[in-house]
Each structure stands twice: as C-alpha cells, then as structure tokens.
C-alpha positions in Angstrom: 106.6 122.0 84.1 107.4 124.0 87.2 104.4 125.9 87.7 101.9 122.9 87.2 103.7 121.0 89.8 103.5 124.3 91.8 99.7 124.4 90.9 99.1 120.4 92.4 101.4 121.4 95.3 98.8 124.2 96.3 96.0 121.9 95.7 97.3 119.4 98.2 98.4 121.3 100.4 94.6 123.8 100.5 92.8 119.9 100.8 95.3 118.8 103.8 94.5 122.1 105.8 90.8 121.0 104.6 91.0 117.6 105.9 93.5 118.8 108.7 96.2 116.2 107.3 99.3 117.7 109.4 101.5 115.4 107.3 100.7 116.7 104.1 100.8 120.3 105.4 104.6 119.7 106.8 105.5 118.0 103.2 103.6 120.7 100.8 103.4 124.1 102.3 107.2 124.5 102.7 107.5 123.5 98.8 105.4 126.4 97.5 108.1 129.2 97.6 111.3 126.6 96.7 108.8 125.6 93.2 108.3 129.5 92.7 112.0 130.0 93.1 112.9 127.5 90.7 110.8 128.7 88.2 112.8 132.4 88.7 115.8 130.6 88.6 114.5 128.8 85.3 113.6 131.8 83.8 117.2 133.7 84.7 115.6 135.9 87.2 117.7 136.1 90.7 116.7 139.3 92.8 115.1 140.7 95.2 111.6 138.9 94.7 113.7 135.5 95.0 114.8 136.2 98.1 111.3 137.2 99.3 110.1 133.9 98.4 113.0 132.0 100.6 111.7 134.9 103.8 108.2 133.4 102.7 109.7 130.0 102.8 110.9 129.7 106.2 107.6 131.8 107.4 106.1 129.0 106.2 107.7 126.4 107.9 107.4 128.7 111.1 103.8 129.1 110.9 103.6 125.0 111.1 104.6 124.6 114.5 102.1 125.6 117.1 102.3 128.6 119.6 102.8 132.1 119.8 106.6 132.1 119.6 106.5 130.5 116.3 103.9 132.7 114.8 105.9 135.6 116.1 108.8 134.1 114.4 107.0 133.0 111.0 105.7 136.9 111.1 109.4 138.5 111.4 110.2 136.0 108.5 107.0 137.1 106.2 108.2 140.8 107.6 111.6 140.6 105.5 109.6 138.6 102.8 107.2 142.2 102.8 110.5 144.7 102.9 112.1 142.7 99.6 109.0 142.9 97.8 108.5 146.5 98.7 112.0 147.5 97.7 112.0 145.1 94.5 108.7 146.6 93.3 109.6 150.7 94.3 112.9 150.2 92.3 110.6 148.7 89.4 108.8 152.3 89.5 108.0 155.2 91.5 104.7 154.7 94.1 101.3 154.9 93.1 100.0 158.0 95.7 96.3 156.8 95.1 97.6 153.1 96.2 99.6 154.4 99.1 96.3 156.6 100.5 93.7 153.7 99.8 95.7 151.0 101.2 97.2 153.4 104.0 93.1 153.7 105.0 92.6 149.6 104.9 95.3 149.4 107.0 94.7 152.3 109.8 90.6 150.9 109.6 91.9 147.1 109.8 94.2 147.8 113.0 91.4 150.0 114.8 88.9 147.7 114.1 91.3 144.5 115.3 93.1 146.2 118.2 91.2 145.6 121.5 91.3 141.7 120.6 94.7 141.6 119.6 96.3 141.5 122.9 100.4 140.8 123.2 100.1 140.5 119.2 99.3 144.3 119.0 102.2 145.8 117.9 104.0 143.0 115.8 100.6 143.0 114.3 101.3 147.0 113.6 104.5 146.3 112.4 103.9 143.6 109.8 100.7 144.9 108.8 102.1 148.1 108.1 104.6 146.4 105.7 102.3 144.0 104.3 100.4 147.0 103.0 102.9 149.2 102.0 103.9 146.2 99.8 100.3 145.6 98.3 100.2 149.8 97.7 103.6 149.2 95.7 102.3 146.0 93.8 99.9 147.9 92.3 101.8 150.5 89.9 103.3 147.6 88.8 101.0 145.5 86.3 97.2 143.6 86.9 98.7 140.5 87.8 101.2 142.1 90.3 98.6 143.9 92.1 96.1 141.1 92.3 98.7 138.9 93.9 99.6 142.0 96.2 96.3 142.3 97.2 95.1 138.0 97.7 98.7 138.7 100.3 97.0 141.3 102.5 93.3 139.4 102.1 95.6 136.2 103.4 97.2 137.9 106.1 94.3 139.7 107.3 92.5 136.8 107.5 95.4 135.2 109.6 95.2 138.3 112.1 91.2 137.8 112.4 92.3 134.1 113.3 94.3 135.8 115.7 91.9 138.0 116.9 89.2 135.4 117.6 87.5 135.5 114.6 87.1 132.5 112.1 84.8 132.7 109.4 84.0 129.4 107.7 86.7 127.6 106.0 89.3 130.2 107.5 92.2 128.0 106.8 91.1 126.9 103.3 90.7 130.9 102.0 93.8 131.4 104.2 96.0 129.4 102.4 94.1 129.6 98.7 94.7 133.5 98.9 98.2 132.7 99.7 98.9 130.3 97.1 97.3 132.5 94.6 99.2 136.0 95.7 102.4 133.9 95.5 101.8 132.7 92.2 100.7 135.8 90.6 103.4 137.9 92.2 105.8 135.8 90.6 104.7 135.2 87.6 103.6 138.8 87.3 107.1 140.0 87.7 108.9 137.2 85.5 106.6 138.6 83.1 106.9 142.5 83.3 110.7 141.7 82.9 
C-alpha cells in the first residue's frame, strides 16, 4: 500500500511544479522520503539508506523556500543524504573501478563545462557534485535497479546545477523532480530488494 501512495504522491507533486501550485509542492514533496521510509521500516529494514532518505527529506523541505541560503542549506542536507548512500552501498560490496573512472569523467567534464557560470555556487557545487557521483559510481556494483536510481540522482541534480547555471531546458522542473522521484524509488526499493 505504501509505495502506491508513494507513486500518487510523486504524481502530484511532478503536476504542482507543472502547474506551479506552491501549495501542493509544500504538502507533497516533503512526503516522498517519510513514504519511502515507512516502506523500509515496513519491510524491517533501519540503516544507513533510511537515514539518507530523512537527509533527503529535509533537503527537500530546504529547497522549497526561495534563495541562495536555502539552496545552500537543502545542498549540505542532500550532501549527508550522498555520504550515507555512499557508505551504505561500499559496505554492501567493494567499488566498481570501471564506475568510479566513468563517473569520475562525467563529473570532472560536468564541473568544467558548468564552472564559469557557476559563480559563488562554485565550490559547494564541487563538493556535492563530487559526492553525488561517487555515490552513483557505488550504486552501480550493486544491482540494475540500484544503479538506475543512482544514476536518475545525478541526471536530477545536474539538471538542478544547469538551473543554477542559467540554463533551463524545457520542462526543467518537471524532469527535475520526475528523475528525483524515480532515483528515490528505485534506490529504495532496489536495496529492500537485494537484502
């Protein structure tokens, strides 16, 4: 029952950033990571991964409130979301080297590419970008389902730092927050799963 609900939550949540319903977004975003925790909880499962999703959480909420002092805080949240995934999937098993080199090229390529417009966000940018891959790179020894969620994170995130960078492709909010919704759910349920 908890992942269906978790399913109609995302779906309202990716049509308020659609019809910019601010409302909606306050109720609905900050439930995606509480419905993915209760579904751990439901299936026995309290670890490291749990407590990522309650980092993710309060990114969340962070991210709703306008400015660059929120985003800066929602990003050191997401940041300790990224180091409890990381560490929860390396204990799991041992890094992937071919992950680690082709992620670690997205990464320095990304940051080159994005620098110049970055501004102030430079180095947080660095930082969290540097985690956020590290954790895809480690996602991906673990299963299909834990990599593709990996992955939809940094294609989220990226597209949050080309938001931030001046650049909005069409329907950036809508792929922002589908990619997000989607990495969370497969994460989680990838990992319930390999357990």
């Amino acid at each position: 029952m908890i992942l269906p609900l978790f399913v109609a939550v995302a779906v309202a949540e990716v049509v308020a950033v659609a019809a910019d319903w601010t409302a909606v977004q306050w109720v609905a975003k900050p439930l995606l990571g509480p419905l993915l925790i209760a579904y751990m909880f439901q299936r026995g499962q309290r670890d490291l991964v749990t407590v990522a999703l309650g980092f993710a959480t309060a990114g969340d909420i962070a991210l709703l409130v306008p400015g660059q002092t929120a985003f800066l805080a929602g990003m050191g949240f997401f940041l300790g979301a990224q180091a409890c995934f990381l560490v929860a999937f390396l204990r799991r098993r041992p890094p992937q080297r071919w992950a680690f080199a082709g992620y670690g090229v997205l990464w320095a390529l990304a940051n080159i590419l994005l620098w110049e417009r970055l501004g102030a966000l430079r180095v947080p940018v660095l930082i969290y970008s540097l985690a956020l891959t590290a954790m895809a790179a480690a996602a991906a020894g673990l299963s299909r389902r834990v990599a593709a969620g990996g992955l939809l994170f940094l294609v989220s995130d990226l597209l949050i730092g080309l938001g931030a960078a001046g650049i909005r492709p069409p329907a950036h909010g809508v792929l922002v927050m589908t990619t997000y919704a989607a990495a969370l759910a497969l994460i989680t349920t990838g990992w319930v799963r390999r357990r």
